[in-house]
N, C-alpha and C positions, 0 to 999 in steps of 0.2 A: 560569488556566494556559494558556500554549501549547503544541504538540508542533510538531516539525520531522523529515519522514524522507527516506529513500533508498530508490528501488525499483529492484529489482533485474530482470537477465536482456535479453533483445532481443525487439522486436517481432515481426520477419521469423519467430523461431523458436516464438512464441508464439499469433499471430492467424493460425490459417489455413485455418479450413474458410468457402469460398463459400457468400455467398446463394442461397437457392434463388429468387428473381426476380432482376430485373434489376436491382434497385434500387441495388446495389452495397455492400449494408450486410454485414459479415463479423464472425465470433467465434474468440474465443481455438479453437484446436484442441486444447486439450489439456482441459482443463474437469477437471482429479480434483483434488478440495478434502477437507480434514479440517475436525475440529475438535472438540472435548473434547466431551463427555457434559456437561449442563445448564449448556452455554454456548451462545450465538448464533456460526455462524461466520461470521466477518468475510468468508469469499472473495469477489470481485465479480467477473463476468463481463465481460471486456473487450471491447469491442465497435468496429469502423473500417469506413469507408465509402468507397468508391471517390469520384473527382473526382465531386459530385454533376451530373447536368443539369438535373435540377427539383426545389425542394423535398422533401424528405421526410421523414416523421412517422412514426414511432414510439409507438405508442397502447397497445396494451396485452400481457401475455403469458397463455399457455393451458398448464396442463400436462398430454401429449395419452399419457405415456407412461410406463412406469417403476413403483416401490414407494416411491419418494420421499415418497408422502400415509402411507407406515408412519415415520416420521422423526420425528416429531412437530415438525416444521419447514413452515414454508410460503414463499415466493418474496418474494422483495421487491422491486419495479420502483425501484427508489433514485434510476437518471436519471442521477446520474455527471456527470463533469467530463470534458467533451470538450477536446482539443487542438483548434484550428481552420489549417487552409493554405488556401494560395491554388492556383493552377492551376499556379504555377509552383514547387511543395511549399516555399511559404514560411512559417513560423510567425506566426500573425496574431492571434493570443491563444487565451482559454480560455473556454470557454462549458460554465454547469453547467448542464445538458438538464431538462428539465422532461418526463414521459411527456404526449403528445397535443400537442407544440410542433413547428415547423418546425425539419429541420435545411437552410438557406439553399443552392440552386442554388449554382452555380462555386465552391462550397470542398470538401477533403475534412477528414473528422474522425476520432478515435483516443480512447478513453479508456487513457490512459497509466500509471494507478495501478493498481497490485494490490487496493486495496482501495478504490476509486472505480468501479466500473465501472459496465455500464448497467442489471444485475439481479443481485441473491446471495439468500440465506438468511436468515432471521430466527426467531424462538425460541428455546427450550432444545431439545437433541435429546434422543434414547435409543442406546446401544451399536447398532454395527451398522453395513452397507454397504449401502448403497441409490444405487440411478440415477434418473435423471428426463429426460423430451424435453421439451424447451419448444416450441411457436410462438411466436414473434416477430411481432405483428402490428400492421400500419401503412399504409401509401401515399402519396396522395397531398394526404390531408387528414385531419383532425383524426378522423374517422369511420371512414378509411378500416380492413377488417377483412384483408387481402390477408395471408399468411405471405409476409413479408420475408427470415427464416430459419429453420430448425429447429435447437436447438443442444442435445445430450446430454451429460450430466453425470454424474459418478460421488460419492459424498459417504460420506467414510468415517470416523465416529464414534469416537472414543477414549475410555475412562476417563480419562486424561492424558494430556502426550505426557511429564511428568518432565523438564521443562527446567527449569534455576534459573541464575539468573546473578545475583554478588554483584562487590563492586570489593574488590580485595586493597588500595586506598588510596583514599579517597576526602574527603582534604582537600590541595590544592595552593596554592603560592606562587607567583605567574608576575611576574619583573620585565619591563622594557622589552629586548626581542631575546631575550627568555628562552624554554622555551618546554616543557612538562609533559605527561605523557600521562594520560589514564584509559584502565585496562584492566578488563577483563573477567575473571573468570572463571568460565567455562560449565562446568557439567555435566548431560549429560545421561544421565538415568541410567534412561532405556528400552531398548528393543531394536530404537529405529529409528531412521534416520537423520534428524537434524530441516533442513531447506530455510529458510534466512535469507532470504527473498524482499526486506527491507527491513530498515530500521535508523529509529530516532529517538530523540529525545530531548523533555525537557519541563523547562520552565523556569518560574519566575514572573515575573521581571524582566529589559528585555535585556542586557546585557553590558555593562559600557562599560570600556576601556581592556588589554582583548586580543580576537583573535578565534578561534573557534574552531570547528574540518574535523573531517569524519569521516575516520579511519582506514581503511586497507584491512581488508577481514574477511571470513572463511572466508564460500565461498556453503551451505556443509554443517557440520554438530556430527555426527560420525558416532556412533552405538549406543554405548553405552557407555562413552564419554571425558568426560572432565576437562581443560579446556584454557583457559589463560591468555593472550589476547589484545588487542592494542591497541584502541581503541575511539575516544575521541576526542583531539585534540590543541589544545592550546591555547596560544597564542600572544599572550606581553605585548608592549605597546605603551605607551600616556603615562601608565598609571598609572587608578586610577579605584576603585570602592570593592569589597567582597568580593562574588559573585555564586552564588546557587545553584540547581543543575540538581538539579529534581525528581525525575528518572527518566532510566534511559538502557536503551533494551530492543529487542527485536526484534519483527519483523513476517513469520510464517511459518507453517510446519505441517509435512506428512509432504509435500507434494507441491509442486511449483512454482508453483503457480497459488493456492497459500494466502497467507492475508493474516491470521491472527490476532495480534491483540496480546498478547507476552507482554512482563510487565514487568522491568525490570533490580533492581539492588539498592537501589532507593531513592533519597537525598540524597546528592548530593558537592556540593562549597564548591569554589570557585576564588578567590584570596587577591590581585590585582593588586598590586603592589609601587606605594603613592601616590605621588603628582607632584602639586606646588602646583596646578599648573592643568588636575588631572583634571575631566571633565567628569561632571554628576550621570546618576546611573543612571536610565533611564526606567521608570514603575512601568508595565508593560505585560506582559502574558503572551505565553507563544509555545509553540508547539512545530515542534520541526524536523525533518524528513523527507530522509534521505538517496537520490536516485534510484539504479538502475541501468538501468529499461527505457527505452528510447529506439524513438522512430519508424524502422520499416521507410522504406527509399531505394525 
């Protein structure tokens, strides 16, 4: 199986407390994460780095602060998939970071996923609101122990958050120029507002003979609604054999900086209307990932 999603919200409003060295490395500002009662929460701590001037490593973290060790949670240095620029903020590919690896002189870097970043959570937790301070420690080599940065965190436990999402239709026909929706529909049926930080989908096989976008969709499910939404769109083309999407679900929590996966209603079919010289379906998994957050100018 693949997934493919979309991350949602902007850099600039997201990553903004400074290093406390020089080193230029900087973390999300905002840091308040949920996430269900005897699940692991997905949030990752997004992490960007000023124009480097030399090398710099990233070794290990300390937790120096907070009730966080009451959680029944512990840290997870994960590493994350950095964005890489050049000096002239040009995108120059993606580098998944390894803890105690170089991040390379004259670039700077971004981890751009809600839920790729460069430390989150791991375990099942307990009910309850807990903080935590990390040190960030690193330099100028693999040994080095130097705080890079301090980053505070709020993590706030649910028995659920009571989000369900089902498809009021979930078998379509798409001929050549034709072109068919999946929708959603969400309810949630807590007393909080749920944060769609991200969107995807999951497939077993790729597509062949339409293709198919994510739809616009609420960045919030407010308290207590019920609402029937677009979701994805699909679009025939030369024809090709039926295709089916695993899952189609969301990626969020109580807060913007969450990243958990909830899932959608299952299986939908998509039907291409054949054409003699459809091309065979490739047997390959996928999933796909809808963005929204984009690099700060």
């Amino acid at each position: 199986m693949t997934r493919l999603a979309l991350t949602f919200g902007t850099l600039s409003t997201m990553l903004a407390l400074p290093a406390i060295s020089a080193a230029g490395l900087f973390f999300n500002g905002t840091n308040d994460y949920s996430a269900e009662a005897g699940s692991a929460p997905e949030g990752r701590i997004d992490a960007e780095t000023d124009l480097l001037t030399s090398d710099l490593y990233i070794n290990s973290l300390s937790l120096s602060g907070g009730n966080f060790a009451d959680s029944g949670l512990s840290l997870a240095a994960t590493g994350g998939n950095f964005q890489k620029f050049d000096s002239g903020n040009n995108y120059v590919g993606s580098e998944n970071y390894t803890f105690g690896t170089a991040l390379a002189s004259g670039f700077s870097y971004f981890s751009n996923n809600a839920f790729d970043g460069l430390f989150g959570f791991s375990g099942a937790g307990t009910t309850g609101s807990y903080t935590g301070t990390v040190d960030v420690l690193g330099g100028a080599n693999s040994s080095a122990s130097d705080i890079l940065a301090t980053v505070t965190f709020t993590l706030e436990i649910v028995s659920s958050y009571g989000l369900t999402i089902s498809y009021p239709v979930n078998m379509f026909t798409v001929g050549n120029g034709q072109q068919a929706r999946l929708q959603n529909r969400v309810v949630n049926s807590s007393g909080r507002d749920f944060k769609v930080n991200s969107r995807y989908y999951s497939y077993a096989s790729n597509a062949s003979g339409f293709t198919i976008n994510f739809e616009n969709y609420p960045s919030t499910f407010a308290a207590n609604s019920d609402v029937t939404v677009d979701s994805l769109l699909f679009t025939g083309g030369a024809g090709g054999p039926s295709w089916t999407g695993l899952d189609n679900g969301v990626i969020g929590g109580l807060y913007a900086d969450d990243a958990n996966w909830l899932p959608g209603g299952g299986e939908f079919t998509v039907n291409p209307v054949p054409e003699p010289a459809s091309l065979a379906i490739l047997g390959l998994g996928g999933l796909v990932l809808a963005r929204r957050r984009q690099r700060k100018n």
